[in-house]
MDTraj code that builds the backbone (N, CA, C; nanometers):
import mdtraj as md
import numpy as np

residues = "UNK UNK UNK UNK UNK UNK UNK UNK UNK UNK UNK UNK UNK UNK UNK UNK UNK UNK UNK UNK UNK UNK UNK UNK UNK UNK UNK UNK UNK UNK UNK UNK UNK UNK UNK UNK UNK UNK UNK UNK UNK UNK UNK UNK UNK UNK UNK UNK UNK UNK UNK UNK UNK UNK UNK UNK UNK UNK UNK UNK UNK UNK UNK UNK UNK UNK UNK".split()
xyz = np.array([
    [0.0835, -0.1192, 0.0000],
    [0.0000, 0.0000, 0.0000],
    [0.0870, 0.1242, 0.0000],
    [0.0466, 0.2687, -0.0685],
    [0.1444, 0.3221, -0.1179],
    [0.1202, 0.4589, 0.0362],
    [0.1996, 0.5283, 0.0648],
    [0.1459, 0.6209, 0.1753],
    [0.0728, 0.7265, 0.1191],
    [0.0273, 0.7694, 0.1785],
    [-0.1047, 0.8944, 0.1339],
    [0.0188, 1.0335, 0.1022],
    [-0.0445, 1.1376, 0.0712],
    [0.0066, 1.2659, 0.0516],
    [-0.0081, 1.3250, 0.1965],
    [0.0853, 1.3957, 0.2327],
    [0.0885, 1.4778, 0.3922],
    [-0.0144, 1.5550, 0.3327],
    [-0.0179, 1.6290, 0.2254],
    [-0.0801, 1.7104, 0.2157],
    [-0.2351, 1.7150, 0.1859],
    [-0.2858, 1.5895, 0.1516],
    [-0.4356, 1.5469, 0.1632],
    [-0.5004, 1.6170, 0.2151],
    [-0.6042, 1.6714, 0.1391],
    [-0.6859, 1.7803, 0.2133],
    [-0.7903, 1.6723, 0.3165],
    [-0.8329, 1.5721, 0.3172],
    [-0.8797, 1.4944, 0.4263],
    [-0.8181, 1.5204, 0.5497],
    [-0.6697, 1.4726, 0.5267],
    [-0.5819, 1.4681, 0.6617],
    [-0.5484, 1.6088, 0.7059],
    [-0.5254, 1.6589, 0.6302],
    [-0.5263, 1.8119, 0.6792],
    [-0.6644, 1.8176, 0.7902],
    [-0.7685, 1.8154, 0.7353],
    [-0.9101, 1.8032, 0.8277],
    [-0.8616, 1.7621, 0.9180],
    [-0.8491, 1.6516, 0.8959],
    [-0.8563, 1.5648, 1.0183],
    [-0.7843, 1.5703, 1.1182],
    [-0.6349, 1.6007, 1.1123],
    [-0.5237, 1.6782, 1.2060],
    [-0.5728, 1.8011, 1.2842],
    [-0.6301, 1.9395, 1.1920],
    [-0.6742, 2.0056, 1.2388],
    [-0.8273, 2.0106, 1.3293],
    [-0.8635, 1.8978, 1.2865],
    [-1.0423, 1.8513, 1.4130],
    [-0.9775, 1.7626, 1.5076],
    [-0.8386, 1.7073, 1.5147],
    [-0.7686, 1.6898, 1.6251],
    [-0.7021, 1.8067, 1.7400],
    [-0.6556, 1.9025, 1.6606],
    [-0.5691, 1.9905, 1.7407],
    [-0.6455, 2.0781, 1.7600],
    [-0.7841, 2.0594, 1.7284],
    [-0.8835, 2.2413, 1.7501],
    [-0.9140, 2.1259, 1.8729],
    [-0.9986, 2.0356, 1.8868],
    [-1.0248, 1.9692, 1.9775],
    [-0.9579, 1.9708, 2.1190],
    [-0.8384, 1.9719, 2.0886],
    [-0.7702, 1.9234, 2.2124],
    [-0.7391, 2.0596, 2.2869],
    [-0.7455, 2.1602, 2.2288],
    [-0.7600, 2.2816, 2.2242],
    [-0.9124, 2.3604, 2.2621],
    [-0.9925, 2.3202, 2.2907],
    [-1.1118, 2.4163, 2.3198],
    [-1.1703, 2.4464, 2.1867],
    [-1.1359, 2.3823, 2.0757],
    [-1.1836, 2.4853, 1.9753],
    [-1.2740, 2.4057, 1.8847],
    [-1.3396, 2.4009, 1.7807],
    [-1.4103, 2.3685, 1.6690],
    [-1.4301, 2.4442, 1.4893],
    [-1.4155, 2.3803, 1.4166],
    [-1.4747, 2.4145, 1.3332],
    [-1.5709, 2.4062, 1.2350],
    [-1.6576, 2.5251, 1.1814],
    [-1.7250, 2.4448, 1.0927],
    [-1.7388, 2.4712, 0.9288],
    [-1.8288, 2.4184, 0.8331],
    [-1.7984, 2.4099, 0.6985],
    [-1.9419, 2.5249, 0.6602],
    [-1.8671, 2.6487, 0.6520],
    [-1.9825, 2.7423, 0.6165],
    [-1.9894, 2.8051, 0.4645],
    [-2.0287, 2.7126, 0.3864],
    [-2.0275, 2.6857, 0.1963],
    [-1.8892, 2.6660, 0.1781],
    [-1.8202, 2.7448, 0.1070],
    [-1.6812, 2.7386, 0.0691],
    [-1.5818, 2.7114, 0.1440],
    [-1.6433, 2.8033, 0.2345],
    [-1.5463, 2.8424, 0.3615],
    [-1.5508, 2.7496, 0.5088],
    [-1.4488, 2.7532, 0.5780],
    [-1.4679, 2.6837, 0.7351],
    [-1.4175, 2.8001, 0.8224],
    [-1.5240, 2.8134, 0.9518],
    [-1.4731, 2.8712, 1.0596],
    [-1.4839, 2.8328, 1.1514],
    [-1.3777, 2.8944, 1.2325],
    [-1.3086, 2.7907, 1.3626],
    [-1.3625, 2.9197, 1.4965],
    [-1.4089, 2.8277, 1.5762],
    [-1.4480, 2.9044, 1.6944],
    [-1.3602, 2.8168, 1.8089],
    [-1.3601, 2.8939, 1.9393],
    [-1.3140, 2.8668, 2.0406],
    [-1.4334, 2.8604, 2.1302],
    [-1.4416, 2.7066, 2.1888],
    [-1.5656, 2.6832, 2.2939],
    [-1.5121, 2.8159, 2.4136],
    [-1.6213, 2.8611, 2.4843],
    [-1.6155, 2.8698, 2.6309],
    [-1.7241, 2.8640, 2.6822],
    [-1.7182, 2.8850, 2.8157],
    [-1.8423, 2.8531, 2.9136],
    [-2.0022, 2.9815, 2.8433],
    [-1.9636, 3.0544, 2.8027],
    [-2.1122, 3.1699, 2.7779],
    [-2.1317, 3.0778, 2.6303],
    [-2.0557, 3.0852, 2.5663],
    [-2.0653, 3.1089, 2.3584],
    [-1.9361, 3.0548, 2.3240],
    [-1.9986, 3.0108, 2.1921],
    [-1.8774, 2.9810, 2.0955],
    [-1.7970, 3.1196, 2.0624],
    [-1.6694, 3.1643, 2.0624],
    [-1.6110, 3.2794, 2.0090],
    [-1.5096, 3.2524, 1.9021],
    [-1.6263, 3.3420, 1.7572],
    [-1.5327, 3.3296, 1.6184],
    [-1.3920, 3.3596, 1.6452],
    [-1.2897, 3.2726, 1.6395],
    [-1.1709, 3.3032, 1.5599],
    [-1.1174, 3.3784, 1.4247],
    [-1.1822, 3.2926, 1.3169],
    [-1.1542, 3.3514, 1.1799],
    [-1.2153, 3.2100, 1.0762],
    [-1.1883, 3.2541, 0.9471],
    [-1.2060, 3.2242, 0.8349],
    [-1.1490, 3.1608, 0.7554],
    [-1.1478, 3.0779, 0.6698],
    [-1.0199, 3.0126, 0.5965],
    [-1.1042, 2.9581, 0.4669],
    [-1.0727, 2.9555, 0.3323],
    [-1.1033, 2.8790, 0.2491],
    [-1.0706, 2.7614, 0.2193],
    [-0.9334, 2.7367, 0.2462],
    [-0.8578, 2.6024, 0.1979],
    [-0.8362, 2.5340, 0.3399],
    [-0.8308, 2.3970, 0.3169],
    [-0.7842, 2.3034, 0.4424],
    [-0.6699, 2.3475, 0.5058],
    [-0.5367, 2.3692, 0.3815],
    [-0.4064, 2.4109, 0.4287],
    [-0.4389, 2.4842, 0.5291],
    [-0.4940, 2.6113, 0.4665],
    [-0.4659, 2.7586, 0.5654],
    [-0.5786, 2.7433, 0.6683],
    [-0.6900, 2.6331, 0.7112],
    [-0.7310, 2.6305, 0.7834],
    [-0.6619, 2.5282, 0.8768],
    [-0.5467, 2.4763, 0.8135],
    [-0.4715, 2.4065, 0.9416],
    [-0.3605, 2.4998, 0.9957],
    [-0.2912, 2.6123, 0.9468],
    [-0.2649, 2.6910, 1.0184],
    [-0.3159, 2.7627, 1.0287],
    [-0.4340, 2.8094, 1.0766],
    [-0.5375, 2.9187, 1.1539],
    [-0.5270, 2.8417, 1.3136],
    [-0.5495, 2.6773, 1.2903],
    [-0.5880, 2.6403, 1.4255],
    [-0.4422, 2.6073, 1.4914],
    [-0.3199, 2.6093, 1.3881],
    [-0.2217, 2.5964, 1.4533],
    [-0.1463, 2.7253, 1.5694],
    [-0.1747, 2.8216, 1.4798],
    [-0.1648, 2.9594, 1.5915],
    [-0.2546, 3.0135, 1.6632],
    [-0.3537, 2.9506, 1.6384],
    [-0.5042, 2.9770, 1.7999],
    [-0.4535, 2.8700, 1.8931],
    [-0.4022, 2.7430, 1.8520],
    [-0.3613, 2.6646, 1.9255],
    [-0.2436, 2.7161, 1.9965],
    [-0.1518, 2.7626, 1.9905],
    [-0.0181, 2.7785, 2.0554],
    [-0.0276, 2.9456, 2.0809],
    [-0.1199, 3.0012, 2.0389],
    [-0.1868, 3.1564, 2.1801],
    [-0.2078, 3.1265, 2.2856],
    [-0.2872, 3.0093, 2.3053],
    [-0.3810, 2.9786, 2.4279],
    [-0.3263, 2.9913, 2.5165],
])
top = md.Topology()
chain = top.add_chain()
for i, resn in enumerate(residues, 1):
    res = top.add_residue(resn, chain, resSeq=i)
    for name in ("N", "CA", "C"):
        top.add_atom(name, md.element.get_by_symbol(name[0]), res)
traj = md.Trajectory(xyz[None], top)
């Protein structure tokens, strides 16, 4: 079996619905676009915006390592 692409926009997902997770955070698929919120106790609070998987895996990589 041959290995996948790092860059797979699946795994991209999927890394990043790991590390928003473990992190307080979520995202979701709003048409084109995904946005990533940060749970807290009142409300979800928007982070930001991203079109592509890539750049929505570093959106949650630097909300992740603010915290």
């Amino acid at each position: 079996m041959g290995q996948r692409d790092p860059l797979d926009p699946d795994d991209l997902l999927e890394q990043a619905r790991r590390l928003a997770s473990r992190h307080n955070m979520f995202f979701t698929r709003q048409g084109e676009a995904f946005a990533l919120f940060r749970r807290t106790p009142t409300r979800p609070v928007f982070l930001g915006r991203r079109s592509t998987p890539s750049a929505l895996s570093q959106l949650v990589s630097r909300c992740a390592a603010c915290k």
